[in-house]
N, C-alpha and C positions, 0 to 999 in steps of 0.2 A: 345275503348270499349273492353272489354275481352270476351274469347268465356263461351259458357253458362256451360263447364264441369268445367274451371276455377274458375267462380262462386261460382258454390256450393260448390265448396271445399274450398274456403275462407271463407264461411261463419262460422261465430262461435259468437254462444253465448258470447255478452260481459258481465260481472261482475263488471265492474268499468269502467268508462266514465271520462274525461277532462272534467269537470264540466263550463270553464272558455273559453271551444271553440265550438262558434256555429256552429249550420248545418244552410249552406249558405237555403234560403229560396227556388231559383230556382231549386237547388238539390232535395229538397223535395218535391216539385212541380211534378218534372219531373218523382221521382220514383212512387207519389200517381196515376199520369195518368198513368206510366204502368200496376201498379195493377189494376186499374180500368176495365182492360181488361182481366182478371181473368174469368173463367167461371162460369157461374151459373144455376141453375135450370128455366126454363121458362125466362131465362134473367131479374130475378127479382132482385138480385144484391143485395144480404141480408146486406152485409157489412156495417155498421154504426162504422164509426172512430172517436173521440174528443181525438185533440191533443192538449197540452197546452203545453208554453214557459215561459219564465221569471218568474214573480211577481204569474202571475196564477199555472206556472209549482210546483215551489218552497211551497205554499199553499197546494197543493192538496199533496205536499212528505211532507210535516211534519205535515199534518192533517192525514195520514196515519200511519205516524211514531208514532206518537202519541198513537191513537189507539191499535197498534199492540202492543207497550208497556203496555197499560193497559189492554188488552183483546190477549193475545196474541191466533192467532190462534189454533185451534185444531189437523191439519194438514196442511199441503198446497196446497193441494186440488187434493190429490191422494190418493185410497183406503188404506187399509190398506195390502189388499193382494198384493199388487202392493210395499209398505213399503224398500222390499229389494232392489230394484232397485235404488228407491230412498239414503238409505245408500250405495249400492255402487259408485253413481254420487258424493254423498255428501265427500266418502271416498278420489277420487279423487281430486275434487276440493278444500275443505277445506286442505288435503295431500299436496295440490300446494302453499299454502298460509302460511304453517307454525303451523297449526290448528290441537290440540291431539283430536283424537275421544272421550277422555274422558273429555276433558274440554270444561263443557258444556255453560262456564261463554261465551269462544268467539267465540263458534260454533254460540250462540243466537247473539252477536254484529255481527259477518256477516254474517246470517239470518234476520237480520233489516235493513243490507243495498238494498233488496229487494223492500221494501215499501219509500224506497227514488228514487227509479227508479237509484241506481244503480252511482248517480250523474249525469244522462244524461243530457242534456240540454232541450232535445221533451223528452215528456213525456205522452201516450196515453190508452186511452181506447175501446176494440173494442168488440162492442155489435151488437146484431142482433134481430129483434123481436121477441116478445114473443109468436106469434103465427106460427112462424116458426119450420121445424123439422129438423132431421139428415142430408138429404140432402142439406138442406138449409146453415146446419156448415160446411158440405164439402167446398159450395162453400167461406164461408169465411175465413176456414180453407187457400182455394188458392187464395184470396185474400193478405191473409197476409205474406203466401208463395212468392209471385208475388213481395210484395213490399220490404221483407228484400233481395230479390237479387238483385234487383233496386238498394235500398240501398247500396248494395256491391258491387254493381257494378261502383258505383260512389264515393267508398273509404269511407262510411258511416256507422258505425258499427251499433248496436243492440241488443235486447234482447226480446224473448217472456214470459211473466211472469205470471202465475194461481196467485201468491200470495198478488197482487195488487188488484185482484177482488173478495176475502174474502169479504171486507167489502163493500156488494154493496150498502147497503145504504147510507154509508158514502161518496162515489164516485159520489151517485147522487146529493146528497145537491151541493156539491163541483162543479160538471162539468155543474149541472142542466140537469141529462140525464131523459128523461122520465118512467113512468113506464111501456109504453108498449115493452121498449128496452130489453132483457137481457145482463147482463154485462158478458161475457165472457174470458176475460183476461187483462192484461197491456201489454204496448210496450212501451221500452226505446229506442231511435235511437241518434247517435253523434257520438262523436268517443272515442275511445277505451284508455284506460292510459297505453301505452306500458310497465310502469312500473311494473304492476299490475301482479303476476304470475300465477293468474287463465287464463289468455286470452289467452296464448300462449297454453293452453292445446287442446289435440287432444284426441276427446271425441270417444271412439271405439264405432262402428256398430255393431249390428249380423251379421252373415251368410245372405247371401239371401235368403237358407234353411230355417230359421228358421223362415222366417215372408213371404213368398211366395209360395205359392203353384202351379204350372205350370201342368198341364193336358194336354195329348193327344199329337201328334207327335210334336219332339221335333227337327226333323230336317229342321224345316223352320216353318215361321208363314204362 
């Protein structure tokens, strides 16, 4: 096992998956019972997961693909004030790939490999109830935190995705998720196509400045 700073620093968003090599079942296993120990508010353990494989996995990527073809989204699922961030993540990673900012013909062809989950083999949806509030997505928030380092920690790559839960009616026919669930995002996990040159990218941070605010003496806690 590796230490936990090693970890987080391997983790990376994947983009493209080995379509053709499974995640051994026990691995998966073993990272969903570490998440499972994820904190929560009053120990209510908001996290509701529906992971699909094979025959089911494969259905639910090209009944999305589909859709997203004929309705394509309106954004994906970030404000519009927010919009530049997004172009510069996009700048990057399509930058990596070969991809002109102006050509919008194959920006949209790999903005559709999104709704295929990417090629992964697991292929997930993680909802939380409808009667639940902000605190309550923290704690699934570190649930899913919990389990893509799991994941990584056992050589198992991943991906957290807003653009798979666009269409959440279409995800409930499909997975049979209830209405009192809200659909909150997708998750790809397998492993990663080394070929791929978005994977190898190293996606820069802020400052600590810029997203933390530390108060009061600062020469010891």
């Amino acid at each position: 096992m590796s230490t936990l700073t090693d970890v987080v620093q391997r983790r990376r968003s994947t983009r493209m998956f080995l379509r053709d090599k499974p995640v051994p079942m026990e691995l998966l296993t073993e990272s969903l019972a570490l998440a499972m120990r994820a904190p929560s508010n009053s120990n209510v353990q908001p996290w509701r997961l529906y992971l699909t494989t094979g025959s089911a996995r494969d259905t639910l990527g090209a009944a999305l693909s589909a859709e997203a073809r004929t309705n394509p989204p309106a954004n994906l699922g970030l404000p519009d004030s927010f919009a530049a961030l997004r172009r510069e993540l996009g700048a990057l990673v399509y930058g990596s790939m070969g991809v002109a900012r102006d050509d919008a013909e194959a920006r949209w062809a790999a903005q559709l490999r999104n709704f295929d989950f990417f090629g992964a083999p697991v292929a997930g949806m993680v909802c939380m109830h409808r009667d639940l509030g902000l605190p309550d997505a923290l704690g699934v928030g570190m649930f899913v935190q919990t389990l893509l380092l799991a994941l990584t920690d056992r050589g198992i790559d991943s991906c957290v995705q807003v653009s798979t839960a666009l269409y959440p009616d279409l995800v409930r026919q499909q997975l049979g998720i209830p209405d009192e669930l809200t659909i909150l995002c997708g998750l790809s996990i397998g492993y990663a196509d080394p070929a791929f040159p978005a994977n190898n990218l190293t996606i820069p941070r802020n400052d600590l400045a810029d997203n933390i605010v530390m108060l009061g003496d600062r020469h010891g806690a």
